[in-house]
ZAMARGU-4260 file (C-alpha; in steps of 0.2 Angstrom, whole numbers, plus 5000, padded with zeros to 4 digits):
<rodrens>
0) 5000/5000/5000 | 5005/5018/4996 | 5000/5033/5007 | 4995/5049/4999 | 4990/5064/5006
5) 4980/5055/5019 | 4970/5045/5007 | 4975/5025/5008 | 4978/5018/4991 | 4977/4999/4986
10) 4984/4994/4970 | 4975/4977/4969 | 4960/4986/4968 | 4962/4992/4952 | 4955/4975/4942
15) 4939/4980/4952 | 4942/4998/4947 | 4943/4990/4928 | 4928/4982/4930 | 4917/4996/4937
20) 4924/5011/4925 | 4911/5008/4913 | 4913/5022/4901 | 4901/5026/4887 | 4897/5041/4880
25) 4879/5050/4880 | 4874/5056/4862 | 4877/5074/4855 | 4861/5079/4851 | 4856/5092/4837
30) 4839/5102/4834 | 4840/5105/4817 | 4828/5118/4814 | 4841/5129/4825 | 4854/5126/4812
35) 4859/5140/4801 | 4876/5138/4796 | 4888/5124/4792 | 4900/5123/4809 | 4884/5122/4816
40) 4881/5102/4809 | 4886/5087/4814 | 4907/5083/4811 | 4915/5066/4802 | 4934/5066/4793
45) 4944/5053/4788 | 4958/5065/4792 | 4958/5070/4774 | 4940/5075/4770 | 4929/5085/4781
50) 4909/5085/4781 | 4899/5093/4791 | 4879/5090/4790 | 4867/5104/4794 | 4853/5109/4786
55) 4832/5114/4790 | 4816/5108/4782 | 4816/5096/4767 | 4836/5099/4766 | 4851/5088/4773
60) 4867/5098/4766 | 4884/5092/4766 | 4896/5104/4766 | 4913/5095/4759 | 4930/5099/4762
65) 4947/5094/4762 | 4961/5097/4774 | 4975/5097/4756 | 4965/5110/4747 | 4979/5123/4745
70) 4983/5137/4732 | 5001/5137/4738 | 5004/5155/4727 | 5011/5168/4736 | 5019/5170/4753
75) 5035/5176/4762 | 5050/5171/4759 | 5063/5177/4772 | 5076/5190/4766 | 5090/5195/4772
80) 5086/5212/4774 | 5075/5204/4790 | 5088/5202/4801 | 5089/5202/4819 | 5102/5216/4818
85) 5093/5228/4806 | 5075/5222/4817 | 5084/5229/4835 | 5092/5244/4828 | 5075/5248/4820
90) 5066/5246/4836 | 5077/5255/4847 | 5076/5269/4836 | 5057/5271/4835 | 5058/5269/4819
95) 5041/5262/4811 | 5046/5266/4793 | 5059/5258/4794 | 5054/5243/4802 | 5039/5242/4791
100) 5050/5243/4774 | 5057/5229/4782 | 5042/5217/4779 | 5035/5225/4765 | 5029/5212/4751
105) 5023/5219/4735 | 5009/5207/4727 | 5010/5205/4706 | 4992/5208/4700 | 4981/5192/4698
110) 4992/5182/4712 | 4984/5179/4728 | 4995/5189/4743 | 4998/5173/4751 | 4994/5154/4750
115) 4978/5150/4758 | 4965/5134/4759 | 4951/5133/4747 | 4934/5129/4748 | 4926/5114/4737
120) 4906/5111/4738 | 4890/5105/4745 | 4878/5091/4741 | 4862/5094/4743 | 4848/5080/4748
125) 4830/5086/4748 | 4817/5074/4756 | 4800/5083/4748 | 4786/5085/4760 | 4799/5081/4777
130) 4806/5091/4789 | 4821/5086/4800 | 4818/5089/4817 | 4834/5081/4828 | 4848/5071/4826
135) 4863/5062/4837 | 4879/5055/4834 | 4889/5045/4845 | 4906/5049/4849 | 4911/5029/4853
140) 4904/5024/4836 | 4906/5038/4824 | 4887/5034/4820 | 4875/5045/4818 | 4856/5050/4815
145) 4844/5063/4809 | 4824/5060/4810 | 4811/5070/4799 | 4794/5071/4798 | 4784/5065/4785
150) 4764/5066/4785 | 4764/5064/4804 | 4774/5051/4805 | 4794/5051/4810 | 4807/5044/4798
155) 4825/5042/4800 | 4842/5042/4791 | 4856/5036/4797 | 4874/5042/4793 | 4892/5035/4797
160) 4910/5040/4789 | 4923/5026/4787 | 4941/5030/4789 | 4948/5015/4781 | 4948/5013/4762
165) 4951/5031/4757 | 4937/5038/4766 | 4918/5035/4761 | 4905/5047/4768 | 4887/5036/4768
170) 4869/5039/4774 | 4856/5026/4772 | 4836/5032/4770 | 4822/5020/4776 | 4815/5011/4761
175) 4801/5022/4751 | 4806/5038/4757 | 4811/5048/4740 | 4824/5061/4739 | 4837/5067/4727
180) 4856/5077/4726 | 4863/5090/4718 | 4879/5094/4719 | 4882/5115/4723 | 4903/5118/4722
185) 4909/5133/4727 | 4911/5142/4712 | 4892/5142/4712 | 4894/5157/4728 | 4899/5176/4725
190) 4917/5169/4733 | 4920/5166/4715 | 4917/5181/4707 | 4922/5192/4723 | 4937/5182/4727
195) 4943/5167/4715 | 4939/5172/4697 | 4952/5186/4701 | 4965/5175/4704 | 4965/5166/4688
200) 4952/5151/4693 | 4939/5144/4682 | 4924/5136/4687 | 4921/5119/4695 | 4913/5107/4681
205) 4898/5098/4689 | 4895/5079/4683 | 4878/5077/4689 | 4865/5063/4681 | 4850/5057/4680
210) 4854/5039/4685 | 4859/5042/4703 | 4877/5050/4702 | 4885/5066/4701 | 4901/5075/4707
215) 4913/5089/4702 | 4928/5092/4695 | 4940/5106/4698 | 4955/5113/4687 | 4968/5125/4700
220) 4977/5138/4692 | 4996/5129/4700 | 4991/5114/4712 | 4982/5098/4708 | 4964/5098/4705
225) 4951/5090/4715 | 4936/5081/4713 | 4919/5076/4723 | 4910/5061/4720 | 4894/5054/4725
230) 4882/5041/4723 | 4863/5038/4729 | 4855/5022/4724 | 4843/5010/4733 | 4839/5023/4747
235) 4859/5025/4751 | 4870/5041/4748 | 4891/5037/4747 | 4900/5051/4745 | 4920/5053/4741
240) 4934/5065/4738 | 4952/5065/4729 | 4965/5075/4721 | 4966/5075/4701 | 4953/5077/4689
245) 4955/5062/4680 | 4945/5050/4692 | 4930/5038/4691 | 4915/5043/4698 | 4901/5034/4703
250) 4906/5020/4714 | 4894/5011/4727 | 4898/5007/4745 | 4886/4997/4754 | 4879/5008/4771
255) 4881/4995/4782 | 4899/4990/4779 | 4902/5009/4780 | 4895/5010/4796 | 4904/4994/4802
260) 4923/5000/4797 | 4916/5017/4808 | 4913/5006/4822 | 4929/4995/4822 | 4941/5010/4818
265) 4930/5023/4834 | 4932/5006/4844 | 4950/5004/4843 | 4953/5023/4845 | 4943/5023/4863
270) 4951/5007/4867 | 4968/5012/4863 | 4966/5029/4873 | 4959/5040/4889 | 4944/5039/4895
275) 4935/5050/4908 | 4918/5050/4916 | 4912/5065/4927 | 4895/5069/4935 | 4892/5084/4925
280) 4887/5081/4909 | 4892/5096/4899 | 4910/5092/4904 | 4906/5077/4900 | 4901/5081/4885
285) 4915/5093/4880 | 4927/5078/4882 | 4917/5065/4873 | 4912/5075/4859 | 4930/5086/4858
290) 4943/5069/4859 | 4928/5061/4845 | 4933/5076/4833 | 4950/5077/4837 | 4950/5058/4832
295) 4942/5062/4817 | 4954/5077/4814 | 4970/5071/4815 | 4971/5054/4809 | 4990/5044/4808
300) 4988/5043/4792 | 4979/5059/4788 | 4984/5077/4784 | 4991/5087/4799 | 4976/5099/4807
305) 4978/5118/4804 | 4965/5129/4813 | 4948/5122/4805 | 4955/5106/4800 | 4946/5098/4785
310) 4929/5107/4789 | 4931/5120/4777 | 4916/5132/4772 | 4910/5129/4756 | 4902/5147/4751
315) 4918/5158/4756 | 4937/5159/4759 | 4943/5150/4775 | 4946/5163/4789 | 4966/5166/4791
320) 4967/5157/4778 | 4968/5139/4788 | 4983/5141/4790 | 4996/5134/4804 | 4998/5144/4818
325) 5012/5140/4828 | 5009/5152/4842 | 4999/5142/4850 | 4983/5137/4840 | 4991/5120/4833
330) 4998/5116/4849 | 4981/5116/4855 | 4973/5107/4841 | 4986/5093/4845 | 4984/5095/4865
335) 4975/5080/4868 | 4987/5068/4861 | 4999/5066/4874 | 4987/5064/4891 | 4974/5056/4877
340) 4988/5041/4872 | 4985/5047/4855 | 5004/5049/4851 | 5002/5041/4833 | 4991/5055/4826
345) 5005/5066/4831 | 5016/5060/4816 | 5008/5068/4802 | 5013/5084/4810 | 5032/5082/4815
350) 5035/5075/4798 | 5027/5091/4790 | 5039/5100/4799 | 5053/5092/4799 | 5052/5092/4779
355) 5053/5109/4778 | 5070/5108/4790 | 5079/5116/4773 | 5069/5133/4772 | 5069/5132/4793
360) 5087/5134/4791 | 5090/5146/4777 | 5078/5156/4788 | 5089/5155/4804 | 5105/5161/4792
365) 5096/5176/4787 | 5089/5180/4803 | 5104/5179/4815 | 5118/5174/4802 | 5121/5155/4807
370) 5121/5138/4799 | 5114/5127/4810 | 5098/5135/4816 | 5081/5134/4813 | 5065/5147/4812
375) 5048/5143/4810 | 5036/5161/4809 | 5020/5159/4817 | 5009/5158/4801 | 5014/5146/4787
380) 5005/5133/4772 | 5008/5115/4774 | 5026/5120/4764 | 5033/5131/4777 | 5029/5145/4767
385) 5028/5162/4778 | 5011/5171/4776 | 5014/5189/4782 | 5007/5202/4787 | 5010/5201/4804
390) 5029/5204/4808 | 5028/5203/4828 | 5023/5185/4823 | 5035/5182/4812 | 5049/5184/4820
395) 5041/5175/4836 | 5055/5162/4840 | 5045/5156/4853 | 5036/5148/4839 | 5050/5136/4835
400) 5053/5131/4852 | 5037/5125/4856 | 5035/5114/4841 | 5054/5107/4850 | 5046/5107/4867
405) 5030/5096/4857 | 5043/5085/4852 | 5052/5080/4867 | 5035/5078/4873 | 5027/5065/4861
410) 5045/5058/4866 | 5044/5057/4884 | 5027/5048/4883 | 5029/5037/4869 | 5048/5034/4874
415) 5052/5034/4855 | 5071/5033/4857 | 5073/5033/4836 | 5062/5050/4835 | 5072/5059/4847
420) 5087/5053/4840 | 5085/5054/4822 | 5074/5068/4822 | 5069/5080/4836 | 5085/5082/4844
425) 5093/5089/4827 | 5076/5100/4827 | 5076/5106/4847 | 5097/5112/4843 | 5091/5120/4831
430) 5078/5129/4840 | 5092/5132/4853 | 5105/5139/4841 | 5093/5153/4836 | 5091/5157/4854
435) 5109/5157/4861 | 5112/5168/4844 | 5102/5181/4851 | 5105/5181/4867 | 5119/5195/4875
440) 5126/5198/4891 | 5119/5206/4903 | 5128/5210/4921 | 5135/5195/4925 | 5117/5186/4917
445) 5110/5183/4899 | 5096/5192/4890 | 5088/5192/4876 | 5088/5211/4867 | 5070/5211/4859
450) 5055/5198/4854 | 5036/5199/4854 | 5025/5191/4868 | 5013/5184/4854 | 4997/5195/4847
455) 5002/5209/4861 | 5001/5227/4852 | 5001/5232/4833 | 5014/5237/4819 | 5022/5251/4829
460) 5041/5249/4832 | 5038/5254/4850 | 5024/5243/4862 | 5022/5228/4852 | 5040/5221/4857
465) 5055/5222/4869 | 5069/5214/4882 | 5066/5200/4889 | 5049/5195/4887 | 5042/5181/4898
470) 5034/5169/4883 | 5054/5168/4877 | 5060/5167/4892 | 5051/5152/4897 | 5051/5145/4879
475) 5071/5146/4879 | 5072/5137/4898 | 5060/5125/4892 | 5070/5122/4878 | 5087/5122/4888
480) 5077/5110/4900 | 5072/5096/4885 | 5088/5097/4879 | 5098/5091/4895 | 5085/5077/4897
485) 5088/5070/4877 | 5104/5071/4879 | 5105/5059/4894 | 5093/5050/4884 | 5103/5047/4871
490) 5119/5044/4881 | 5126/5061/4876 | 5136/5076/4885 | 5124/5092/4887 | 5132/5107/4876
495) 5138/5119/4892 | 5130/5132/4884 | 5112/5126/4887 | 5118/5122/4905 | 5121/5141/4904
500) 5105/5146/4899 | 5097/5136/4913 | 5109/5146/4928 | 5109/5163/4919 | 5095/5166/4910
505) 5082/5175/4919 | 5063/5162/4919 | 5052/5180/4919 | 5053/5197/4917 | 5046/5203/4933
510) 5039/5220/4939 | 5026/5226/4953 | 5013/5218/4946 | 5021/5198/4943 | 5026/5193/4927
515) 5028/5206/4914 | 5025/5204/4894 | 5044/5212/4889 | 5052/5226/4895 | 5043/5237/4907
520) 5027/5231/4898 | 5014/5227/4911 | 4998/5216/4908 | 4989/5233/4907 | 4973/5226/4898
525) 4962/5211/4897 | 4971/5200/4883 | 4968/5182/4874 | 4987/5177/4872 | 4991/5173/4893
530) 5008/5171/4884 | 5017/5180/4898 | 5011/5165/4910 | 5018/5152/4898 | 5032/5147/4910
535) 5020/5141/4921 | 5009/5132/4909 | 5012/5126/4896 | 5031/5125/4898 | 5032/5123/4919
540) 5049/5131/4922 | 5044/5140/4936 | 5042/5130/4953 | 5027/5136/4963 | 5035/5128/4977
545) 5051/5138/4973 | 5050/5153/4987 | 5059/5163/4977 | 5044/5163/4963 | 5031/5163/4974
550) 5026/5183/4976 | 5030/5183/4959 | 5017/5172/4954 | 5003/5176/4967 | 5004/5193/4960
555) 5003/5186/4942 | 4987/5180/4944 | 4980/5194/4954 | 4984/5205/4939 | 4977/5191/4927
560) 4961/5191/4934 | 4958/5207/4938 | 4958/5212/4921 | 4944/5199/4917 | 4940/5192/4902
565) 4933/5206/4891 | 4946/5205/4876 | 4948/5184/4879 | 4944/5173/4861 | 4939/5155/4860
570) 4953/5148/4860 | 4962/5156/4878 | 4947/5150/4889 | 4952/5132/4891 | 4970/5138/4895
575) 4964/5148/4906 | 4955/5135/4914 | 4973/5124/4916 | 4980/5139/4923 | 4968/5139/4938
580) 4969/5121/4942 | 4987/5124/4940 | 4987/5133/4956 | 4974/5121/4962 | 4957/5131/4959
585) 4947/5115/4953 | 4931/5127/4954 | 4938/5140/4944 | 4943/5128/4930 | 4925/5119/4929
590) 4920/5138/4929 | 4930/5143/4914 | 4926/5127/4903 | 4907/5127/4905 | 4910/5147/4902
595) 4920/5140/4885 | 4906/5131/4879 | 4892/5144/4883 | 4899/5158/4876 | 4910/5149/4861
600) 4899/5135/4854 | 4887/5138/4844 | 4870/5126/4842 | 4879/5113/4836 | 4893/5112/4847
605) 4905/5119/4835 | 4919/5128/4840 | 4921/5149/4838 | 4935/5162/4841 | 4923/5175/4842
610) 4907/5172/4858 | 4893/5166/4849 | 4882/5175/4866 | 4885/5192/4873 | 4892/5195/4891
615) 4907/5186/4892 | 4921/5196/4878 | 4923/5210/4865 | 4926/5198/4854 | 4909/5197/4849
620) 4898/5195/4834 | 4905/5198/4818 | 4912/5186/4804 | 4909/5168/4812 | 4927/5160/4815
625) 4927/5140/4819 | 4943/5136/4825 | 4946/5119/4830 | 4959/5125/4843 | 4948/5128/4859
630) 4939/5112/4857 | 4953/5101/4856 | 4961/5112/4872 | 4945/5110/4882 | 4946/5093/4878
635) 4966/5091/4886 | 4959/5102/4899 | 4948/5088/4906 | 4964/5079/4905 | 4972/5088/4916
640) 4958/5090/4928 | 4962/5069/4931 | 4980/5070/4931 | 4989/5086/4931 | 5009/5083/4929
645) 5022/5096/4930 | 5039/5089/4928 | 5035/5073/4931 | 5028/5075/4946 | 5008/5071/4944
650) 4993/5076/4956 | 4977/5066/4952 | 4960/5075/4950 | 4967/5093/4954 | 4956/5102/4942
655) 4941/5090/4950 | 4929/5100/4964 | 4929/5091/4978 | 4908/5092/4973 | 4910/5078/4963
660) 4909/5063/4974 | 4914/5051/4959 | 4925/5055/4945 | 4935/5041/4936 | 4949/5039/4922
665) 4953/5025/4912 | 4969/5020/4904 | 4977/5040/4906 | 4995/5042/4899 | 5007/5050/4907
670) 5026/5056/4904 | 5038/5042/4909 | 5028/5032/4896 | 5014/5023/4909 | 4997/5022/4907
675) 4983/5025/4924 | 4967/5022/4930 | 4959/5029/4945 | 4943/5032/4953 | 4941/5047/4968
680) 4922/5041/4979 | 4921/5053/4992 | 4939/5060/4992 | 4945/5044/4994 | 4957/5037/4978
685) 4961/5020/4971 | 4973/5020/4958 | 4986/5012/4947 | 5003/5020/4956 | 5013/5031/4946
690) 5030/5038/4947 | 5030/5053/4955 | 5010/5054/4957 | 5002/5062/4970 | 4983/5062/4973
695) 4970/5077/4981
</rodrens>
């Protein structure tokens, strides 16, 4: 037996533990007459193709996507011009022109400004004389249905997407029920003329017939072309995607052995991951529902996840242009892997990344003059191109070293010894390189001379950068951190100079009022980016047992939260919520995730950046953002409610109010490469032992 915090703890109990933890998932339910828009409809991928299935009245529509659909013209390439040097001495003087001219891009007439993700079309199912009234979809399964009401009586379809065989979209109607498709591509919407037509594109060529199939076919001005392809015969609708124009259309797949390879495959994925159950069912539900479409997302064989994924709008450009934000918003759409044991669907992303080690490092060269460096700007495609516009973000090293820190993360749980040593350690020196390149002396300790604390202040030379900000900070000791660790890993010496960055670079700039952004910047405003908290989560390099830190820290959070939440965006409430368990408020947590999905999901539990509700934020209204970001984050935020580790040191059900008298996890991972269950009845635990684990 094992003692912790007063609570006894029997291993042996834990086959009972195994055999009590029944998890399954309550249905996500949908009214569909409330449905007005696509993000708003229920969500299946293979990884590769999105739909999403909304619609009202006699209408079911699919809107289609694909998370490849790129016109890669355009972009950033780094000059040499942009160099740190040239950046500092334009900072320092004031000088906005300058710094300006700096970044300055023209764009030849006809080219798009820079790469961006296109939308592809909709197919439309009528039902004459129906109207849908609700649907559910079952995270475990994949399944999912949608009743409608025809003369008084209720009918139902049902709808599954398999993620084996290339991906085959299918609904099956009950037998006599008549309906027919069209296909609608996005050329048919003003986008085309507005936006596409401009930029050299031609119109999608629809293939519909008489007999039961139709599609699309689209030509791109410089990539691949794409096509769509569906087929509704004997009361059953498949629908496929590809790339190339050149492919067959029309081929059958059986429903039921559609829905069958959706149930094996969401099977094995709830089998081979976390589970959680709580007694309050809209957590409940933002796990279930968030770790189902981060499944279906990010697939090991898939497409790696930008900030919508493959559920693109089919009537308009993608907001931000889809693209990979490496600020934070991919390192959230990616959170739940690691606690979630999904390390697999990981893959897709480091191997994206790592493939673009070559532009990475002629980058670094032109940045701060070295060979062996990489920099990764905060915005790119899926080539590593930079997409500008934003030159705080582009020069974010931070950026870099939390794809590194991501690394030696998947490593440390998935103890994949040939990944570290063939590929991420070559990619975290890298990171490193850059860093020591910037850093200077300073009094006896290091410093770094400027850098942004990400999406603070505008284009000004002055207020949107400066010394020493704390996400760099915290980025670089994380970074030094991980280092040491792979090096022992691998049986190697540390290079002194990381030991150096550990001892004489400072974890945060601090001022009266805790932790500041850079400079003398203080948190002076509500903000969405709690980047200047970073070193306490996500990168934990400050001790909050450390006396030294601890005025520091309690001061933090008093600033924090007295500015509130009136600037705050979708994606910053659930890290927000980490960051009150991490100094062990489980209320406020609970609190900021059931305010998450008040305020930033809309009817059908999609995902926005802006608050689909007043009361909460500014960032209200307007153009309506899905961003897959904050549901995946809110999702690895109930993860950490069960197991929050810093370190390796790991405190069950922290984030968990001691108001739920039962809570239980199943099958958890954690970073020395085990895997937990527990249960916590009445403040007292039973769980598997872990190395280093403590329990509240």
């Amino acid at each position: 037996m094992k003692q912790f915090h007063g609570h006894v703890i029997v291993a042996g109990a834990v086959l009972a533990l195994a055999v009590a933890l029944q998890l399954t998932a309550a249905p996500v339910e949908w009214e569909f007459p409330r449905l007005g828009s696509c993000h708003e409809g229920m969500a299946f991928s293979d990884g590769v193709t999105g739909v999403l299935v909304w619609g009202g009245g006699d209408e079911i529509r699919l809107t289609i996507g694909r998370a490849d659909l790129w016109d890669h013209r355009g972009g950033y390439e780094w000059t040499a011009a942009q160099s740190y040097t040239n950046i500092v001495a334009a900072v320092e003087s004031g000088d906005t022109e300058r710094l300006m001219a700096l970044f300055k891009k023209e764009t030849p007439k006809g080219q798009p400004r820079n790469p961006y993700m296109l939308p592809l079309g909709r197919v439309v199912l009528k039902i004459p004389g129906t109207t849908l009234t609700r649907g559910e979809l079952d995270p475990f399964t994949g399944t999912a249905w949608i009743d409608f009401a025809t003369a008084g009586a209720t009918n139902r379809v049902d709808i599954a997407m398999a993620k084996s065989g290339g991906g085959v979209f299918a609904m099956k109607f009950p037998k006599g029920v008549d309906y027919t498709a069209k296909t609608v591509p996005a050329t048919d919407f003003p986008v085309y003329d507005e936006k596409l037509k401009p930029l050299g594109f031609e119109k999608a060529r629809v293939f519909d017939t008489q007999d039961g199939f139709g599609g699309l076919r689209w030509k791109l001005p410089a990539d691949d072309g794409v096509w769509l392809s569906w087929c509704a015969k004997d009361g059953a609708v498949a629908v496929k995607t590809g790339r190339g124009v050149d492919k067959e259309f029309g081929t059958v797949h059986p429903f039921d052995a559609v829905a069958a390879a959706s149930r094996a495959h969401w099977a094995k994925f709830w089998a081979e991951g976390a589970r959680v159950k709580v007694p309050d069912a809209q957590i409940q539900r933002i796990f279930d529902y968030g770790m189902y479409r981060f499944g279906a997302m990010t697939d090991p064989d898939g497409v790696p996840a930008g900030l919508q994924g493959p559920w693109l709008e089919d009537d308009r450009l993608v907001p931000w242009n889809g693209d990979y934000h490496f600020n934070i918003n991919v390192q959230e759409c990616y959170s739940p892997a690691y606690r979630g044991g999904h390390f697999a669907h990981l893959k897709p992303l480091f191997k994206m990344v790592l493939s673009w080690r070559p532009r990475l490092r002629e980058n670094a060269r032109r940045f701060v003059g070295i060979e062996d460096g990489y920099t990764l700007p905060h915005s790119v495609d899926d080539r590593g191109v930079c997409i500008g516009g934003f030159w705080t973000g582009t020069i974010d090293h931070g950026s870099t070293a939390w794809v590194a820190a991501m690394m030696m993360r998947y490593y440390r749980y998935s103890r994949d010894l040939d990944f570290l040593r063939d590929s991420a350690y070559d990619f975290m020196k890298g990171a490193m390189n850059v860093y020591l390149a910037m850093m200077v002396e300073d009094g006896g300790r290091l410093a770094l001379p400027l850098g942004p604390s990400p999406e603070w202040g505008g284009s000004h030379a002055k207020g949107s950068v400066g010394r020493n900000p704390s996400f760099q900070l915290a980025a670089a000791h994380r970074l030094a951190r991980d280092l040491v660790d792979a090096a022992a890993a691998l049986g190697e010496k540390p290079d002194p100079r990381w030991l150096d960055v550990m001892k004489r670079l400072p974890r945060y700039n601090e001022g009266p009022f805790g932790f500041r952004l850079f400079g003398e910047q203080e948190l002076t405003e509500s903000h969405r980016h709690h980047s200047h908290m970073a070193g306490l989560f996500p990168f934990d390099v400050v001790d909050l047992a450390d006396p030294s830190a601890k005025s520091a820290v309690d001061r933090t959070y008093a600033k924090w939260r007295e500015q509130g939440t009136s600037y705050w965006t979708g994606w910053c409430v659930p890290w927000a919520a980490v960051l009150e368990l991490h100094v062990g408020n489980a209320e406020g947590a609970v609190d900021r995730l059931r305010a998450w999905e008040n305020h930033f999901c809309d009817n059908g539990h999609g995902s926005h950046h802006n608050s689909v509700r007043d009361g909460f934020t500014k960032w209200t209204g307007g153009e309506s953002v899905m961003q897959m970001d904050g549901q995946c984050a809110a999702t690895a935020a109930v993860l950490e409610m069960m197991a929050h580790e810093v370190n390796g040191k790991v405190e069950f059900f922290r984030g968990c109010p001691d108001s739920w008298r039962e809570v239980s996890f199943e099958n958890l991972a954690l970073s020395d490469g085990t895997r937990v269950s527990a249960t916590r009845v009445d403040g007292k635990i039973i769980q598997v032992p872990a190395l280093g684990a403590q329990c509240r």
